[in-house]
N, C-alpha and C positions, 0 to 999 in steps of 0.2 A: 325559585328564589335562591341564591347564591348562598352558601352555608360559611359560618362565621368561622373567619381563618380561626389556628391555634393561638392560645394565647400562652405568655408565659407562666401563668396560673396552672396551665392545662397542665395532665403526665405528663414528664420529662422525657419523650422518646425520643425528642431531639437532639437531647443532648446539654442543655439547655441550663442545667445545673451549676454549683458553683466552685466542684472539683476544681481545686488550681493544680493537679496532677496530671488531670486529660491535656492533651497536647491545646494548641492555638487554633488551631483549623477546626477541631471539635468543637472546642468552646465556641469558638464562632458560625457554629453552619446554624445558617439560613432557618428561622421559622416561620417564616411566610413567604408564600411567590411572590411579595415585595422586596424582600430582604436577599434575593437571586441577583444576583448578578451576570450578566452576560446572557443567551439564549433569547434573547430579544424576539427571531421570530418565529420560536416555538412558544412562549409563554407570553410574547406580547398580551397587553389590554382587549377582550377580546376577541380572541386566539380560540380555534377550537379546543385546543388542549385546556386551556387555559379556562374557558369556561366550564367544560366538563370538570376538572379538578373543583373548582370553586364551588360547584353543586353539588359535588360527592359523587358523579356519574362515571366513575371511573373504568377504565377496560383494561384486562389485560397487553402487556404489551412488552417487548423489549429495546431499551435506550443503548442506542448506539454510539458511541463519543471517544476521544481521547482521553488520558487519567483528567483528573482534579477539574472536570468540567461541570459537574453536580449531578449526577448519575444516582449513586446513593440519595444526597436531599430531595433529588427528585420525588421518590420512592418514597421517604420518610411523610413528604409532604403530600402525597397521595395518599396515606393510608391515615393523618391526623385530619385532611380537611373530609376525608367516608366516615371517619368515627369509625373506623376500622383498625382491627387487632394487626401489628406487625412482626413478622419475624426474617430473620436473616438468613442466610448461609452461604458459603462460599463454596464453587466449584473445584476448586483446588484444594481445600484441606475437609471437604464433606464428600461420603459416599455413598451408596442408594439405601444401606440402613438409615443412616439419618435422615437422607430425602422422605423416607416412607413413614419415618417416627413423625418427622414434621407436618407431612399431610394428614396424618390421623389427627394429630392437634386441629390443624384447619379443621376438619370434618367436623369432630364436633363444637367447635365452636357453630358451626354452618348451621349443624343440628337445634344448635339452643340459640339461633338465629341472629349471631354475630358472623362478620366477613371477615377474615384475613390478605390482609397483604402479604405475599411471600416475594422478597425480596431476594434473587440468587445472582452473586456478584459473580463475575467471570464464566456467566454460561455456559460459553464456547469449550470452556475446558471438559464439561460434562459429553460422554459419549452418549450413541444415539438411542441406547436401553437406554439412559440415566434419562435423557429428555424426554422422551416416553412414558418415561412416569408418570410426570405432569398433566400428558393431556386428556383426561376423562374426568380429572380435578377442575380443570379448564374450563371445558365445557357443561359441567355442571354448575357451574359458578362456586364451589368448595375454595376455591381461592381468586383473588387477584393474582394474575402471575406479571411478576416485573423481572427481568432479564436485562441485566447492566452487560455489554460487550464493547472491547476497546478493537474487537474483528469484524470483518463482514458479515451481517447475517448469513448472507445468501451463501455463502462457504464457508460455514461455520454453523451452523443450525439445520435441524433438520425438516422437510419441506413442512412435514406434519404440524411441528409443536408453531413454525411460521404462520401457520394458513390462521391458526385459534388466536395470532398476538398480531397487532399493530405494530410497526416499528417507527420510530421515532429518530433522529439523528440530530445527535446534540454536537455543536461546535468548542472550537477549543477556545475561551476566554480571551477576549483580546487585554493587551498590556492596561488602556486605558481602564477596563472594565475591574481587573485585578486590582490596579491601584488604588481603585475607589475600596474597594474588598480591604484592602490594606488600613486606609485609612480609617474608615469604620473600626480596625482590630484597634488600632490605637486611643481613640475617643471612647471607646466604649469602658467603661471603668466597671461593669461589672461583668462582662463575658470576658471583656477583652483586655489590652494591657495600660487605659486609658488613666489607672492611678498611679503609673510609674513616673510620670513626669518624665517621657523621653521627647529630647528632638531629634526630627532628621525633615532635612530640605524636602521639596518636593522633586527633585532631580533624579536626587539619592534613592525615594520610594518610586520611582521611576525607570531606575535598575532596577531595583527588585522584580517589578513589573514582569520588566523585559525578562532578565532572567529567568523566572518561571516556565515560559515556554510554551504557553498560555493554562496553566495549570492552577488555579487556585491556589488548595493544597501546599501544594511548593511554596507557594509564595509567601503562606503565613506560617511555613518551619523556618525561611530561610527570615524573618521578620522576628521568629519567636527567637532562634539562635544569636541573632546580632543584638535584641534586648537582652538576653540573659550576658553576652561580653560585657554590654558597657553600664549594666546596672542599673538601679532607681535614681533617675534626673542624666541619666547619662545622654551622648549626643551620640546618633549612629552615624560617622563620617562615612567619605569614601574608602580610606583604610580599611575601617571594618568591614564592611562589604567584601571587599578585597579580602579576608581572608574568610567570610562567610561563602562568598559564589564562587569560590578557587575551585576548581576540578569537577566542575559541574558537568552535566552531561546533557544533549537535546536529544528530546522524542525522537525513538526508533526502536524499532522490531524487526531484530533482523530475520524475524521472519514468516512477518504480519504484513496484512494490507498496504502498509506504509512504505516497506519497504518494497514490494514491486509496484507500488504509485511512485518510487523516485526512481529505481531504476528505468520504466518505461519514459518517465519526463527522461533522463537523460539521455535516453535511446533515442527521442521524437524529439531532442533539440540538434541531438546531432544530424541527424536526419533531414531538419530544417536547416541546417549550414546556420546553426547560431553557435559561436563558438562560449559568448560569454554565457549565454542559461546555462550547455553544457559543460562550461567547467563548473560553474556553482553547483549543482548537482551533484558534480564528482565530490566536490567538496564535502557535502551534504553527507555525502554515504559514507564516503570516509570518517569523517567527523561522529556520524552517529556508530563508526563500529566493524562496518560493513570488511570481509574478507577482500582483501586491495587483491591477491586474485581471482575471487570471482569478475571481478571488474576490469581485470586486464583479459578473462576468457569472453567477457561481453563487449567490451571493444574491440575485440578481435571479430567476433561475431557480426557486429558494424561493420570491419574493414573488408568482410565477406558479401556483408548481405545490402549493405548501403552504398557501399564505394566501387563495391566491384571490379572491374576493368575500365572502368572512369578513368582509375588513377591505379594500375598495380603498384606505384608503392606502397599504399597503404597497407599493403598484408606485410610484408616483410617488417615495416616500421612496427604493425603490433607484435608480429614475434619476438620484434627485438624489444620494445616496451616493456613485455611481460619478463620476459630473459634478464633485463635489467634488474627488474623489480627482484627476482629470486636474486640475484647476486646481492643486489644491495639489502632488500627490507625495507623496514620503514624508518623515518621517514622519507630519508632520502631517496627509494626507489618509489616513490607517490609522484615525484618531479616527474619522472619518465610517461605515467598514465596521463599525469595532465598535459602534459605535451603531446601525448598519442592523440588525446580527447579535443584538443584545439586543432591540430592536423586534421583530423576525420571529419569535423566539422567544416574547416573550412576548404579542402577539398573539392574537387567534380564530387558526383554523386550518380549512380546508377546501382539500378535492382535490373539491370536486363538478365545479368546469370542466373540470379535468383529465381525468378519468373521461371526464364528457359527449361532451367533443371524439373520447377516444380511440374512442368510441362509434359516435358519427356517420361517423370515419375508418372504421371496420370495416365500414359500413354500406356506404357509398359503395365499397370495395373488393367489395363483397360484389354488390352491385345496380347496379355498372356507371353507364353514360348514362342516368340512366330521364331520360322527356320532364319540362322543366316543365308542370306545369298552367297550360292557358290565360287561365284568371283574374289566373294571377302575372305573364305576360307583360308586356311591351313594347311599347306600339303605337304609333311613331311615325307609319307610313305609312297612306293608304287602304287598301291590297291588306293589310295586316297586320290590320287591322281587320276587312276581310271575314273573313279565317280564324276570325274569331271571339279573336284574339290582346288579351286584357284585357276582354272581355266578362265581366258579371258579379262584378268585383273592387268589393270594396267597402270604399268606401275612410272607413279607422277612425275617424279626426275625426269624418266626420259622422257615426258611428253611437252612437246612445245609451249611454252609459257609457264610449265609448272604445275597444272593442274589438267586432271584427266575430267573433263567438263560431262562428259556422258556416259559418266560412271555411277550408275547410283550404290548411295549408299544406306537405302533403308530395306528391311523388310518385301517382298515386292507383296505382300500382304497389306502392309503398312502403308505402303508410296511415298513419295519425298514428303517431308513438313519441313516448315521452318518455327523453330523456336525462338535461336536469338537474335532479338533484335535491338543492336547497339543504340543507346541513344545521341543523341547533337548534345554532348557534352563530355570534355578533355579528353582522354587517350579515345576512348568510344567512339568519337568523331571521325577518323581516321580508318578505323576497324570497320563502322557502318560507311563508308565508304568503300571498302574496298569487296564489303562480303555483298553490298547491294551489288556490284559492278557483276563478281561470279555470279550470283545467283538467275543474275539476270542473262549471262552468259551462258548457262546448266540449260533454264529453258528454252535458249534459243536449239542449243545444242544437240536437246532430247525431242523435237519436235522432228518427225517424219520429212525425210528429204524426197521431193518428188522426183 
């Protein structure tokens, strides 16, 4: 039988109180998985999660999400619909004293057979002694363990404290879903700001929306800020906005998940010959932060490893790209990247060198020191001469058409390979024409004359 949400009667762990000191986003978090917003299909009606919560059948686990996605309420809410004891701590301003003072609290609560929720914000920051602490608590059932990360588990956690938690992946709040968030803050006259008498369109809470970025959170500081400008009965215009969402900033880590989820999309747009995904992208990173040259050394990295001899000029173009960029800065040397990033894209495309090289590496890992052939040698000295060191090299000027056709030049350990193979696309087209013609001319060459 499904266990009777919290009510506003119930302890205040929510928050739920009627401090008009605690910010707008407190006063209004969520005290029932009705009162959620967004997460639709992790808490749907239903829902395994969803029903377990509602019975009190709760498991350890760690919620995975972007900020202001309800990560925390989550937590909260987990630990009011068990009739279970809650505590908090953050990874970032807690250390394994406090970790250890906190679990002894669990413990005996466990003892005198109350549960705990231990709620630890920003896991990922805990090293892998600190997460270890946890798991014998875990597994004893001593606590609930809930683990909020805006990172990868899987590169960020360690396999151990993974294998004992469930992970969950919460999404980032869509505008639509916020806005409803918003409006609720408004209407609500006793959490929220619903006895001010404020107006604003629905266009206007519409920005706001948007601007959040899908963050909750955000959405009802930047709601709480423009009521406190325009006052009791006041009207939140677009002006206000305007100087409430001025110098905002969008989700990014430069140097989290997200941030090589964008640099890969724009690596594999350019790569697909889209030129418009891969500038939005450039955009993106810029916009969120991103060192403009790392991004002029990974579109350079493109003009190596995607463009290849398709197109030689694209290498040149990103040295000069980047070159630009040092001279000018920003913003004006951002022109130069985007322009490198529209070219690369829209270019031929070949990874034949790439390939090739990684070819010949496996080869050479594979076949050691083998000897140069003595033809390829070196013979500066007499005594090197005697060995026989450049005997027989024949040297390609003089020889009719330019190339000494049956001469090899591998290993005779090794024997001929062929590594690259140009593709049927722009400069490459030309090149695999003319290397198929030799090559096919070598073996005519090296084959036994009767």
């Amino acid at each position: 039988m499904p266990r009777k949400p919290p009510s506003s009667a119930e302890p205040d762990l929510l928050g739920a109180g009627h401090d008009a000191l605690r910010p707008l986003a407190d006063r209004m978090r969520p005290r029932t998985l009705d009162e959620m917003v967004g997460q639709r299909r992790l808490l749907a009606p239903g829902s395994a999660l969803r029903r377990a919560i509602e019975a009190g059948h709760v498991h350890s686990m760690v919620l995975w999400g972007p900020p202001g996605c309800g990560k925390t309420t989550l937590a909260l809410l987990l630990a009011e619909y068990a009739h279970a004891g809650f505590r908090a701590i953050s990874a970032v301003l807690s250390g394994l004293p406090e970790v250890r003072q906190v679990l002894a609290e669990a413990e005996r609560r466990f003892q005198q057979g109350e549960r705990t929720v231990l709620f630890v914000d920003e896991v990922h920051r805990f090293n892998k002694a600190q997460q270890d602490a946890f798991l014998p608590h875990i597994e004893r059932g001593t606590i609930l363990f809930v683990g909020a990360t805006t990172e990868n588990p899987s590169f960020e956690l360690n396999s151990a404290l993974l294998s004992r938690c469930r992970v969950h992946v919460l999404e980032a709040v869509s505008a639509e879903d916020i806005a409803l968030a918003l409006r609720r803050a408004l209407e609500d006259a006793e959490r929220g700001l619903g006895g001010r008498g404020l107006r604003i369109a629905d266009q206007s809470l519409h920005t706001i929306a948007e601007a959040a970025d899908g963050d909750v959170r955000r959405a009802l500081t930047f709601l709480e800020i423009a009521a406190d400008l325009v006052g009791e009965g006041g009207e939140i215009t677009d002006a206000v906005l305007g100087q409430v969402l001025a110098d905002r900033t969008r989700r990014f880590d430069k140097g989290g998940e997200q941030f090589y989820d964008q640099i890969s999309a724009l690596h594999k747009c350019v790569r697909s010959s889209n030129p418009d995904a891969a500038l939005y992208w450039l955009a993106r990173m810029l916009d969120g932060g991103c060192d403009p040259i790392y991004l002029a050394r990974r579109l350079t990295r493109m003009a190596v490893e995607d463009i290849g001899l398709a197109d030689p000029r694209a290498l040149p173009m990103a040295i000069a790209a980047w070159e630009t960029y040092d001279r000018l800065g920003s913003p004006e040397g951002e022109l130069a990247l985007a322009q490198l990033t529209l070219y690369l894209a829209s270019t031929a495309k070949s990874n034949a060198a790439h390939v090739a090289f990684g070819e010949a590496r496996a080869d050479v890992r594979a076949h050691g020191t083998l000897e140069v052939p003595l033809h390829l040698r070196n013979a500066p000295t007499g005594l090197m001469r005697s060995l026989g060191y450049g005997r027989a090299y024949q040297y390609d000027h003089d020889v009719e058409g330019g190339v000494a056709l049956d001469q090899a030049g591998f290993p005779e350990a090794l024997g001929e390979r062929v590594y690259y193979r140009p593709v049927e696309r722009g400069t490459e087209l030309k090149l695999k024409e003319k290397l198929d013609a030799l090559r096919k001319a070598r073996e005519q060459a090296r084959k036994p004359r009767r």
